[in-house]
N, C-alpha and C positions, 0 to 999 in steps of 0.2 A: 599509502593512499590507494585507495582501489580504482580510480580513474572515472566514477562517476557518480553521483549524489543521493541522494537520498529514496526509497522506496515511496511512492508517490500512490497512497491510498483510493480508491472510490470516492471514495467521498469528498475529496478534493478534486478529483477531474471533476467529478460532476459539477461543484462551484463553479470552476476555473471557466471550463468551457459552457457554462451557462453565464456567464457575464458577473455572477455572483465573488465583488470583491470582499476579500477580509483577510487574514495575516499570512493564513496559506497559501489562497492566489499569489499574492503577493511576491511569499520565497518563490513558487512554483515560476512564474512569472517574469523574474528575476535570475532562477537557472537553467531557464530555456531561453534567456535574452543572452547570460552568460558563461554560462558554464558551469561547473559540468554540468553533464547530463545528468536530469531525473532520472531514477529505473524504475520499470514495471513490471511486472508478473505476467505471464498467462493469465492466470483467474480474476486478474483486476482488468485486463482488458475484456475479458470476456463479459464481466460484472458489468462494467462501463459501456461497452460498447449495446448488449442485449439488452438495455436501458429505454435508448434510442427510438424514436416513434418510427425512424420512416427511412429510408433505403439511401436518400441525398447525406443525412446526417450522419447516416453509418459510413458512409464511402470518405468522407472529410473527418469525420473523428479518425478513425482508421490509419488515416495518411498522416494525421498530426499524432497519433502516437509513433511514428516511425522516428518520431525524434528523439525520442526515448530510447534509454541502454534498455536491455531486453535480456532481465536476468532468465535463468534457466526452468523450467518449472520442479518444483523438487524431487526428489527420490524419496526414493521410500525409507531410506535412514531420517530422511529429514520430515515426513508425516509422523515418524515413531517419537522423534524429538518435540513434535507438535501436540501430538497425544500423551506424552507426558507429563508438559507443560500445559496442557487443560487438565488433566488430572490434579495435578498440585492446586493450579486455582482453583477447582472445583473442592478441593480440600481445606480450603479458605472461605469458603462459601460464596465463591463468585465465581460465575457463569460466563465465558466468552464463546461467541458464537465460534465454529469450527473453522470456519475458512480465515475471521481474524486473527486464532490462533497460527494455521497456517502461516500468511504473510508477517508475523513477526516473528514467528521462527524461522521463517526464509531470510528476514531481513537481516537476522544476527547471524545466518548463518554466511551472509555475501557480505558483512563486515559496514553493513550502513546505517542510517536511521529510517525514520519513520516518518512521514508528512503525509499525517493525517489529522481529523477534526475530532475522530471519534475519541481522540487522547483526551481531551476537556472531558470527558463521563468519568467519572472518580473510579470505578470499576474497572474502564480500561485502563484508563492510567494506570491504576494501581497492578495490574498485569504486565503491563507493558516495562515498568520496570523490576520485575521481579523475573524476569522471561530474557530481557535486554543487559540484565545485572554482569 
């Protein structure tokens, strides 16, 4: 076990901390109550945080992601892995935006899952395990 839980998408903070419940708050909610720790990215905090209207909510998003494990941002062996694997999809005829592709090949490459919402689109599901296999 790698000591902390699952990659915690955009798309889920954004719920999470807009008061918006459903299955993801829920986990997410649940392994900040108990353990382990969510991890995050650089670029999803960035995502997340420049989202933000106003200077209070940046400085309190901010500090509540310090709760978060804080995976690494990748290298550049691991972009090459990512552009691959948009290549292949792209070879399927399915388009994933780039930075999605990024965080799930960051994800497999720190040994966790995925908690996000955007997996319910048939497209990225169908990425996600073909990328995660």
């Amino acid at each position: 076990m790698n000591g902390f839980g699952p990659l915690v998408d955009t798309s889920v903070l954004i719920d999470y901390f807009g008061g918006i419940e459903n299955r993801e708050t829920r986990i997410l909610d649940e392994l900040l109550d108990q353990g382990p720790p969510p991890a995050t990215l650089p670029i999803i905090v960035q995502e997340y945080l420049q989202g933000l209207p106003n200077a209070k909510e940046f400085a309190l998003a901010r500090a509540d992601l310090e709760n978060f494990y804080q995976l690494p941002p990748p290298d550049y062996r691991l972009h090459l892995r990512a552009a691959e694997a948009h290549v292949q999809m792209k070879r399927r005829g399915v388009t994933v935006p780039t930075i999605d592709t990024l965080i799930v090949a960051t994800a497999k490459a720190a040994g966790c899952s995925l908690l996000t919402k955007d997996g319910r689109q048939r497209d990225f599901a169908r990425f996600l395990r073909v990328l995660l296999a």
